[in-house]
C-alpha positions in Angstrom: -8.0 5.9 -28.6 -11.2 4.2 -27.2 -9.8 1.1 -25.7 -10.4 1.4 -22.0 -14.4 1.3 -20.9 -15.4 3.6 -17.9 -18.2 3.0 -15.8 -19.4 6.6 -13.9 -21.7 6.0 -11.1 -24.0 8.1 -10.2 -25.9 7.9 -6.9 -29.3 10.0 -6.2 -31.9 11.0 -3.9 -34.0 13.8 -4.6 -30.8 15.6 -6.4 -33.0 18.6 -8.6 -30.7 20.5 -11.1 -27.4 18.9 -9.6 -28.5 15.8 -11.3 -27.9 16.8 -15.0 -25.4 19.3 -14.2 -23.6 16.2 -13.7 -25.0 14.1 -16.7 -24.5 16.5 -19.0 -20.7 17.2 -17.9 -20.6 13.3 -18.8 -22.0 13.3 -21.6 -20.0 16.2 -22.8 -16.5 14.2 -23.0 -14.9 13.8 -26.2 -14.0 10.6 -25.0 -17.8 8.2 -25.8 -16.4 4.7 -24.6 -18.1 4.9 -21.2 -21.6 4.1 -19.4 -23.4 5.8 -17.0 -24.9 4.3 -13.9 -27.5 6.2 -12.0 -29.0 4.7 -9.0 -31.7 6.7 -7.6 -32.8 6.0 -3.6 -36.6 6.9 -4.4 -36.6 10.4 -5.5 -39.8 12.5 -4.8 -38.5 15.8 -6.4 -39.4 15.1 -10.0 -35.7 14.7 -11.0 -36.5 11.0 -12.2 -39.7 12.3 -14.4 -37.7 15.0 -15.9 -34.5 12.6 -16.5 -37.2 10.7 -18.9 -39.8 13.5 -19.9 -42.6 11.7 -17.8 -45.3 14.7 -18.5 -42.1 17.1 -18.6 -39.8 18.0 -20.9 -37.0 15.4 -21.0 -33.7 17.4 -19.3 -31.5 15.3 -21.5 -31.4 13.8 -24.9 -31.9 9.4 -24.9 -28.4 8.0 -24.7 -27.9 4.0 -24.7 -24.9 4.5 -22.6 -27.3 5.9 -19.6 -28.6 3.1 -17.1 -30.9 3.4 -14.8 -32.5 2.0 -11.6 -34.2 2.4 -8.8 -34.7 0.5 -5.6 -34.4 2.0 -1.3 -30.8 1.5 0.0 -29.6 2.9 3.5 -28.0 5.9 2.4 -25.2 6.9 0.0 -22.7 4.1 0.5 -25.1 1.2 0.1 -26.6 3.1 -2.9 -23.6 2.8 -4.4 -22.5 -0.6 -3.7 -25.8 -1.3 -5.6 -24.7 0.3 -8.2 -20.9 -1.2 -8.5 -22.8 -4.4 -8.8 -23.9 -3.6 -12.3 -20.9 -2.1 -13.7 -19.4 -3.0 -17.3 -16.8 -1.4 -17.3 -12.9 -1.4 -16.4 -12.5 1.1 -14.3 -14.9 3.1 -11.9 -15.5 6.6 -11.2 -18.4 8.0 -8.5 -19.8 11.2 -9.1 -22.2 12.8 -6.8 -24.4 14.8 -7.8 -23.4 18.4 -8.2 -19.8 17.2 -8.9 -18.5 17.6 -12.4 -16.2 16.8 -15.0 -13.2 19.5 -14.9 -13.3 19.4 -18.9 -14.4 18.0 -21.8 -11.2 16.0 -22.3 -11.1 13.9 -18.6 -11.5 11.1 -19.9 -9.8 10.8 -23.1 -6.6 12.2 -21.3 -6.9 9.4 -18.5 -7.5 6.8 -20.9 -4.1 7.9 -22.7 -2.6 8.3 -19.6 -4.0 4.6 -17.8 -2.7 2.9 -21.6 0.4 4.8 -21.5 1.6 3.6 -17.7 -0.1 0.0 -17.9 2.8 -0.8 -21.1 5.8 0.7 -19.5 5.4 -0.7 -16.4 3.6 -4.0 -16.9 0.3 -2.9 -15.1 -2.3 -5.0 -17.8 -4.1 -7.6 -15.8 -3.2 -5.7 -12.5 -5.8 -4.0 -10.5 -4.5 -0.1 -9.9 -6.2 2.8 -8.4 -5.5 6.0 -10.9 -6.0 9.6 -9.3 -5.7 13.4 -9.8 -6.4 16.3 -8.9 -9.9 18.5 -8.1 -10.7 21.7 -8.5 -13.2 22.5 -5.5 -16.0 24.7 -6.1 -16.8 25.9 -3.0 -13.1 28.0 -2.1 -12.9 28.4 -5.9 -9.2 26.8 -5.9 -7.5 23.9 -7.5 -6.4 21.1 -5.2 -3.6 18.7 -5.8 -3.1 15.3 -4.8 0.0 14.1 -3.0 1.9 12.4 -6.2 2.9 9.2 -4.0 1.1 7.4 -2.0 3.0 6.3 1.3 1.8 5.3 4.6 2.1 8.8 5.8 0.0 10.2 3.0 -2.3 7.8 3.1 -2.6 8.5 7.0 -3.4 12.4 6.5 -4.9 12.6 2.7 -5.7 10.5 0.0 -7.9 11.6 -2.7 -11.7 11.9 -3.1 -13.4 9.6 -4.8 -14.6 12.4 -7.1 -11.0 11.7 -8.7 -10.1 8.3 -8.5 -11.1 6.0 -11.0 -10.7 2.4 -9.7 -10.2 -0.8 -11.4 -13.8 -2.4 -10.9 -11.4 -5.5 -9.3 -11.5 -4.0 -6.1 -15.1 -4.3 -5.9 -15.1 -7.4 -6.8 -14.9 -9.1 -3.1 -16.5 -5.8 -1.1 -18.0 -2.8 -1.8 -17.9 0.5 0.8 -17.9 -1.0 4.5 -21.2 0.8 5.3 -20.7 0.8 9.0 -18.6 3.6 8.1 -21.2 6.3 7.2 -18.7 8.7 6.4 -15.3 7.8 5.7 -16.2 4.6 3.8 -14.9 5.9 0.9 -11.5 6.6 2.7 -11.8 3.0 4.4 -12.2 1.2 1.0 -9.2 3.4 -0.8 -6.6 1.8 2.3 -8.5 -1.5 1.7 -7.4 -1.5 -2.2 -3.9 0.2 -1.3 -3.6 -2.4 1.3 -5.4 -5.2 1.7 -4.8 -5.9 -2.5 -1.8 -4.1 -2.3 -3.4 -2.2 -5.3 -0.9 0.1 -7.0 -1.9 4.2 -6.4 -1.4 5.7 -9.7 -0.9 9.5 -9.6 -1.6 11.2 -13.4 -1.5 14.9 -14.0 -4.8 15.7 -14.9 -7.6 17.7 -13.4 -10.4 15.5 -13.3 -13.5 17.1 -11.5 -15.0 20.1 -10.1 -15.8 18.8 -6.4 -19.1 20.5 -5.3 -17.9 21.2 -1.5 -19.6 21.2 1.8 -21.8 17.9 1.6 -22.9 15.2 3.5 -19.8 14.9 5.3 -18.5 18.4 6.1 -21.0 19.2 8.1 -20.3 19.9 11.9 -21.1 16.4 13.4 -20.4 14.3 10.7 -16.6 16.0 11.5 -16.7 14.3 14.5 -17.6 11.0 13.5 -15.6 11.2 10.7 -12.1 12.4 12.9 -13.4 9.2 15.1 -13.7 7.0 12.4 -10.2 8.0 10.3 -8.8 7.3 14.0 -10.4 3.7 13.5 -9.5 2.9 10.1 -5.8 3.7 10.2 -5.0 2.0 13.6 -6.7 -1.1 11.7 -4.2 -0.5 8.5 -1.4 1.3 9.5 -1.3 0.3 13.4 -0.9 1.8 16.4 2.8 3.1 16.5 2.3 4.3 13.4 -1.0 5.7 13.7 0.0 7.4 17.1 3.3 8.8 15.3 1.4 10.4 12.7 -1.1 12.4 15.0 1.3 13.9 16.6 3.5 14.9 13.5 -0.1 16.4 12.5 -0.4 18.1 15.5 3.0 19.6 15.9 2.7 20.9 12.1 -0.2 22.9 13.0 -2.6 20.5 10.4 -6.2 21.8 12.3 -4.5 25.2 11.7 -3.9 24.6 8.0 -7.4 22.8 7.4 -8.8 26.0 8.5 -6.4 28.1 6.1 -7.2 25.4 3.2 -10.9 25.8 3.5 -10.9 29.7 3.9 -12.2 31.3 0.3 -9.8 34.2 1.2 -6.7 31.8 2.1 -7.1 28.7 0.9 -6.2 29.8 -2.7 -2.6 30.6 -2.0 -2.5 27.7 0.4 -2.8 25.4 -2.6 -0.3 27.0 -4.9 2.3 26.6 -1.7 1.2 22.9 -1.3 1.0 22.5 -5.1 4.7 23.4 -5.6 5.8 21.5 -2.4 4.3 18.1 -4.1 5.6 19.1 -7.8 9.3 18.9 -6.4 8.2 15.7 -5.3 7.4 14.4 -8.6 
């Protein structure tokens, strides 16, 4: 089975080793019918000479299905609306670099499964966001994504975009809102779910090892992003619902269990907990 196209995008500035860590967990799927974007900001590191062999050994063997460019962009968002601009293929999948494929067989076993739930429910020729689940490197434990996708979820946890692949359709209008310089990616997922009232497809597959404690988990960029999630979902949700759902947050102890969840000691157990809680939902 080779009939859906995948395009992964791959945004870079100055990424070292975490660069092909990532291509060659890409180029490892059993699954070929893909391409590879990589949009480099203006890397200085030598990752760019050593992705082509420029007076160093080449990192990676030639592959037609890698692309390549380079040009400034503002930072990680607009690098990648760049990039969504040249994509071929059907659906879309970002990995940053340092993420990786979970396994050889992510894509082969989301094509079956995108094929499989497009004919029995009529989803050909409608734009869907498919996700699963991550394993995240940095507390060494699997996470799950909630299996449906409700206002309530969608309020308190969708899924990274390490595991989402998205029907290039919903970038077809806009890319990432870049005022947003660190939930964008949430922004743009509520967008899809509501704005195109895209349908949020959950299949049971593992698809990447998220690297942990980026751009975006550090202590300030907390800040803006709890300031930012409070803008988005009074914009998509409103403000009775919004309001609601902070306070069923806070009177379920959620900073408590965000503190448990990311906890290397805790946050295994934590997930097995959460992980049967959402398979009874199933």
């Amino acid at each position: 089975m080779a009939h859906l196209f995948f395009s992964i995008v791959v945004a870079a500035l100055n990424p070292g080793d975490k660069l092909f860590s990532t291509l060659h967990s890409i180029l490892d799927q059993d699954y070929g019918n893909f391409e590879i974007i990589i949009k480099d900001g203006g890397s200085t590191d030598g990752s760019v000479q050593r992705l082509f062999g420029e007076g160093v050994p080449r990192e990676i063997p030639a592959d037609s299905r890698i692309r390549f460019f380079q040009e400034p962009d503002g930072g990680i968002y607009d690098g990648m609306n760049q990039a969504v601009k040249r994509v071929q293929g059907q659906y879309v999948l970002f990995l940053n670099c340092g993420d990786r494929f979970f396994s050889r067989s992510v894509l082969s076993k989301a094509a079956s499964f995108m094929e499989s739930w497009q004919g029995e429910n009529g989803g050909k020729g409608r734009c869907c966001i498919f996700y699963g689940d991550q394993f995240n490197q940095l507390q060494n434990t699997p996470v799950h994504s909630a299996p449906v996708m409700n206002d309530f979820t969608c309020y308190r946890n969708v899924p990274c975009h390490q595991v989402c692949f998205y029907d290039a359709g919903l970038f077809e209008q806009r890319g990432y809102d870049t005022d947003y310089r660190v939930r964008a990616d949430y922004e743009h997922f509520l967008y899809a779910v509501y704005d195109k009232k895209a349908p949020a497809v959950y299949m049971p597959v593992t698809v990447a090892f998220y690297e942990g404690g980026g751009f975006s988990e550090t202590k300030e960029n907390r800040k803006r992003s709890a300031l930012e999630h409070k803008v988005i979902t009074r914009y998509y949700l409103g403000w009775g619902k919004s309001t609601l759902y902070a306070f069923l947050m806070l009177v379920s102890l959620a900073p408590l269990r965000t503190r448990i969840a990311e906890s290397p000691v805790m946050s295994g157990a934590y997930n097995k907990v959460k992980s049967a809680i959402y398979g009874r939902r199933k």
